[in-house]
C-alpha positions as CSV (number, residue, x, y, z in Angstrom):
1,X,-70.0,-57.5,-63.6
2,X,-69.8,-53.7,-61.8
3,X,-71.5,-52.2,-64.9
4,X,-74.2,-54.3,-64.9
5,X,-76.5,-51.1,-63.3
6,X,-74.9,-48.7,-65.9
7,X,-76.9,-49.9,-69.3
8,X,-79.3,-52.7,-70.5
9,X,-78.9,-55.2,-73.1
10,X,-81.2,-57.0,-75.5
11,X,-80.0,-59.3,-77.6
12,X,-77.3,-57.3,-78.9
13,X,-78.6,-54.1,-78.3
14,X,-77.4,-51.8,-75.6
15,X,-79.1,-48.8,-74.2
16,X,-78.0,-46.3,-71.9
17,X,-80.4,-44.0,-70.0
18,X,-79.1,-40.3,-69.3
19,X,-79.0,-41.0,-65.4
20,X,-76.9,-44.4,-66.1
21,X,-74.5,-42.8,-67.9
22,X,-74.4,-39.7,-65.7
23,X,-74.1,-41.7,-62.5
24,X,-71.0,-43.9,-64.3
25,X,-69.5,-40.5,-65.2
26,X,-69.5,-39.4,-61.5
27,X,-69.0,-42.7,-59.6
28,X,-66.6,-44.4,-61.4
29,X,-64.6,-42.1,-63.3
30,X,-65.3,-38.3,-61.1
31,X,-65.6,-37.0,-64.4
32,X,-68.1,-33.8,-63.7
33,X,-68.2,-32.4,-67.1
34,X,-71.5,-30.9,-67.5
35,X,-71.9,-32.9,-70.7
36,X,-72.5,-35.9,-69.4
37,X,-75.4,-34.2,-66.8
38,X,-79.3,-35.8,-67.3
39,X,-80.3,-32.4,-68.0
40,X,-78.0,-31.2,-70.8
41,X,-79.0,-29.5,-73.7
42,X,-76.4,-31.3,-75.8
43,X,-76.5,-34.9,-73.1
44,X,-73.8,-37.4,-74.6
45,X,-72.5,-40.6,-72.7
46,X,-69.4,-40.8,-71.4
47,X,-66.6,-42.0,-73.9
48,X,-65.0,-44.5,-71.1
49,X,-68.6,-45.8,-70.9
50,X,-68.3,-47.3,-74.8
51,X,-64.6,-48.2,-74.1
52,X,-65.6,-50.2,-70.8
53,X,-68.1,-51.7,-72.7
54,X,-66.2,-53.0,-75.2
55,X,-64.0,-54.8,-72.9
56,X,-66.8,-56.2,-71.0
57,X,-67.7,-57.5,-74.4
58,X,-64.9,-58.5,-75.9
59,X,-62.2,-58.7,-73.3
60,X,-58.6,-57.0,-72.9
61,X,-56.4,-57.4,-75.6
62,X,-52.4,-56.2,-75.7
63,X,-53.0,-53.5,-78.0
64,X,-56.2,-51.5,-78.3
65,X,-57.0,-48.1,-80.1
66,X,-60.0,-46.5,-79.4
67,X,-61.7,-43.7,-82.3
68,X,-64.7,-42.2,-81.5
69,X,-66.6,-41.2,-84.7
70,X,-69.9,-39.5,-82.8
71,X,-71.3,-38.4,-79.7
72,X,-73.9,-41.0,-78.2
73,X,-77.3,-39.5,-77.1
74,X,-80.2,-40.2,-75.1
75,X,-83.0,-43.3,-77.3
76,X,-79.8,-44.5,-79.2
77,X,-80.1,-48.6,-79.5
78,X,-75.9,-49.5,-79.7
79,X,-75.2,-52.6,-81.5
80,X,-72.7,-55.4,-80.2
81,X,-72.0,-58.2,-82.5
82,X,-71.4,-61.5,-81.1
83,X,-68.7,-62.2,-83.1
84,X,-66.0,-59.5,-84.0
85,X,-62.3,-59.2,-86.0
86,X,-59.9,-57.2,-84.9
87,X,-60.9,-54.3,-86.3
88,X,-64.8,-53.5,-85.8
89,X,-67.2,-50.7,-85.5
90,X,-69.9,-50.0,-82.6
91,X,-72.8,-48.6,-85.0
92,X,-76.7,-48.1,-84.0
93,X,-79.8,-49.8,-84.9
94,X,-79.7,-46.8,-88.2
95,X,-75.6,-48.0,-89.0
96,X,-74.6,-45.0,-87.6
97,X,-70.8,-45.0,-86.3
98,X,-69.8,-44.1,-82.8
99,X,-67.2,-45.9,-82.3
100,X,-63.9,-47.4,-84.2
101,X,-62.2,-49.8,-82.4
102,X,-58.7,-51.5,-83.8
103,X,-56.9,-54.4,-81.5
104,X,-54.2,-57.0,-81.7
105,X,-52.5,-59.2,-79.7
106,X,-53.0,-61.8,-76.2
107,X,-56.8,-61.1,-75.3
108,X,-57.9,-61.9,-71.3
109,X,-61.7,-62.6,-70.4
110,X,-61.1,-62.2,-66.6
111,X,-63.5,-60.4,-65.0
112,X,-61.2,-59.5,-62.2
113,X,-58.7,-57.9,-64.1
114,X,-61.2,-56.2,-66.9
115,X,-62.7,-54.3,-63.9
116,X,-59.8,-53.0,-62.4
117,X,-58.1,-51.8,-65.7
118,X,-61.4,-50.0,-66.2
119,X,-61.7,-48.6,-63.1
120,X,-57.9,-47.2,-63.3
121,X,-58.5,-46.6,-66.7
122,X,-61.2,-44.2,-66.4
123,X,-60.2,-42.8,-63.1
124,X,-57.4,-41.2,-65.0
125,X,-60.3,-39.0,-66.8
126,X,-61.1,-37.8,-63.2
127,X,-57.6,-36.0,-63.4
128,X,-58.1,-34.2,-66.4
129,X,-59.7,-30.9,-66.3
130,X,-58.5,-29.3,-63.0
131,X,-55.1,-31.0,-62.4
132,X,-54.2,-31.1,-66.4
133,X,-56.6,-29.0,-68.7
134,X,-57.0,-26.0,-66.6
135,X,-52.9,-25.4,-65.8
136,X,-52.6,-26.2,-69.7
137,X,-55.0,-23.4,-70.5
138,X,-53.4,-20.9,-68.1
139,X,-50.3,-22.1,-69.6
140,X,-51.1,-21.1,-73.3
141,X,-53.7,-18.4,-72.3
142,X,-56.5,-19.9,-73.9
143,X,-59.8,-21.3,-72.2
144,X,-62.9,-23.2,-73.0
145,X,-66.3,-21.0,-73.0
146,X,-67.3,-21.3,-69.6
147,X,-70.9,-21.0,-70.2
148,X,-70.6,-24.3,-72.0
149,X,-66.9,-25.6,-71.2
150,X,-66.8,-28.4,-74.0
151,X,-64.2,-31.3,-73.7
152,X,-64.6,-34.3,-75.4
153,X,-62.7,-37.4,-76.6
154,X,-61.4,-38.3,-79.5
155,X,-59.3,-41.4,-79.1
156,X,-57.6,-43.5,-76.5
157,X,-55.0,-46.5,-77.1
158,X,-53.1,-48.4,-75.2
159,X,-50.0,-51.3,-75.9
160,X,-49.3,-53.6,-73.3
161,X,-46.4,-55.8,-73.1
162,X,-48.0,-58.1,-71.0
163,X,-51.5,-59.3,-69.7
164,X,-50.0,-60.5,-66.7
165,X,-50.8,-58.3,-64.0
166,X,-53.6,-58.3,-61.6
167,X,-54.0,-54.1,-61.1
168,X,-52.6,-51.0,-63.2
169,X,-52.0,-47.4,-62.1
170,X,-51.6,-44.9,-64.7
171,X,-49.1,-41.9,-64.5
172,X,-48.9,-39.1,-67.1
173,X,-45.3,-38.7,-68.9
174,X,-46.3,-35.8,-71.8
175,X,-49.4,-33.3,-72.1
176,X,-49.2,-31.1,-75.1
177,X,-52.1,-29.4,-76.5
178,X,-51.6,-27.4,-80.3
179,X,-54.3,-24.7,-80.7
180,X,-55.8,-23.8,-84.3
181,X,-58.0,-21.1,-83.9
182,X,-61.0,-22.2,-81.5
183,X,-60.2,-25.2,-81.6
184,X,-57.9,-27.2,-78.8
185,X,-56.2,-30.7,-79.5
186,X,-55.0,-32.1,-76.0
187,X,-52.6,-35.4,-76.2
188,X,-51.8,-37.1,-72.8
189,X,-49.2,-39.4,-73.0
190,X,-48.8,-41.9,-69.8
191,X,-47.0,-45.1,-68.7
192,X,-49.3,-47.6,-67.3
193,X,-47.7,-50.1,-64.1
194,X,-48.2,-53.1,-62.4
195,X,-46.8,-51.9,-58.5
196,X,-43.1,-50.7,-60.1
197,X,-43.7,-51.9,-63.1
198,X,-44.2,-50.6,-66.9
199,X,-46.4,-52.6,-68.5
200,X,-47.1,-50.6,-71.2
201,X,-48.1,-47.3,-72.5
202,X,-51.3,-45.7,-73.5
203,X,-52.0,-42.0,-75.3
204,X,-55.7,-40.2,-75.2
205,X,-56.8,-37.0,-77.4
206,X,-58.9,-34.5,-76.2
207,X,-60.7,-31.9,-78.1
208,X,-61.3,-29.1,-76.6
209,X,-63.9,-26.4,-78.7
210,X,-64.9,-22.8,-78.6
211,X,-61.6,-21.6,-77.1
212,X,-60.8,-17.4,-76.4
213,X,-58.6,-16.0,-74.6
214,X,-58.1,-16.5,-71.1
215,X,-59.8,-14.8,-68.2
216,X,-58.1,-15.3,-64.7
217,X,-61.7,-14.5,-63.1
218,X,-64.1,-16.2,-65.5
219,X,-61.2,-19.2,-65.5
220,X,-61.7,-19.3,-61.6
221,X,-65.4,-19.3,-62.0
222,X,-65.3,-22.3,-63.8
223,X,-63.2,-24.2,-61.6
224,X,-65.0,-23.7,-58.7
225,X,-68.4,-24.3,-60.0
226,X,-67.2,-27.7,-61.7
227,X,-65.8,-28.5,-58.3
228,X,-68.9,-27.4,-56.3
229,X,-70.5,-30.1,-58.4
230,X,-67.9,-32.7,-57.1
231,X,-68.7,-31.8,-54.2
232,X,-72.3,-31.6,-54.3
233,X,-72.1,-35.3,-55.6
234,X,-69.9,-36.6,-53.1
């Protein structure tokens, strides 16, 4: 399986170093939040890591909702029961929650088809901060702290109507972000197809934190140093 190099399993116990989850981040979903860097004060892994790891687990089933309960740092020993109901937690070796994950429906083992809708999947997050985020900031005149721009997740779902599809593209239908005081909550809303196809729809929230008002130069600033990075990478 592709994500064989981005974490280590004991029994079932799973472990992810900073630089496996940084180098997943970049590589397979271009997501360059600074977050997700070896070096970061406040390190976390990357939320599409746990999701793709749950469906390397467990498989891809019709209807699955992602809730993530805590941010996962550096040392911490995620548990991955053999056995799981439709509704289960991903907890630590302490019981600690990370993860909430609900599902119903058809479920699919195929390797073939679980890495593809990951890859797609998580690609999508790629998009997020320069082609949807920033223009959504300009557009309510609001903006992260740029000294420690702070996105994170805090759920994805998706409802298929069918497994039967070898690849998926994703394309965004709604963004809408409502802002309480320095807080941000971003909902994408997107239509998932095989070739022509809808074959179901998914939604992912966003939080975004320490918001002010927006700064066309500081704005800039941050856009060109998160793509500097991309570049830097690539």
């Amino acid at each position: 399986m592709f994500l064989s190099s981005y974490f280590q399993k004991e029994n079932q116990s799973v472990s992810i170093t900073p630089q496996q989850a940084s180098d997943f981040a970049k590589v397979v979903a271009q997501d360059f939040n600074p977050i997700h860097d070896v070096a970061a004060k406040r390190f976390c892994v990357p939320g599409d890591l746990l999701f793709a790891l749950v469906l390397n687990e467990y498989g891809l089933s019709q209807k699955m909702t992602f809730n993530f309960a805590g941010m996962v740092g550096d040392g911490v020993k995620l548990q991955f029961p053999d056995a799981v109901a439709e509704d289960f937690d991903i907890r630590d070796d302490k019981d600690k929650c990370y993860l909430e994950v609900h599902r119903s429906g058809d479920v699919r083992h195929c390797e073939t088809q679980i890495e593809s809708f990951i890859r797609k999947y998580v690609a999508f997050s790629g998009l997020n901060f320069m082609h949807i985020l920033v223009p959504m900031m300009k557009q309510h005149q609001m903006m992260i702290n740029p000294a420690r721009p702070l996105v994170i997740y805090e759920s994805m779902s998706f409802d298929l109507t069918t497994l039967d599809f070898n690849e998926v593209s994703l394309s965004l239908v709604k963004q809408e972000l409502e802002i309480e005081g320095k807080r941000g909550d971003v909902t994408l809303t997107f239509e998932l197809l095989s070739g022509d196809t809808v074959v179901g729809t998914g939604v992912k929230t966003l939080v975004m934190s320490g918001l002010r008002p927006y700064e066309d130069e500081p704005a800039q600033q941050m856009c060109d140093a998160y793509e500097s990075r991309r570049i830097a990478f690539g």
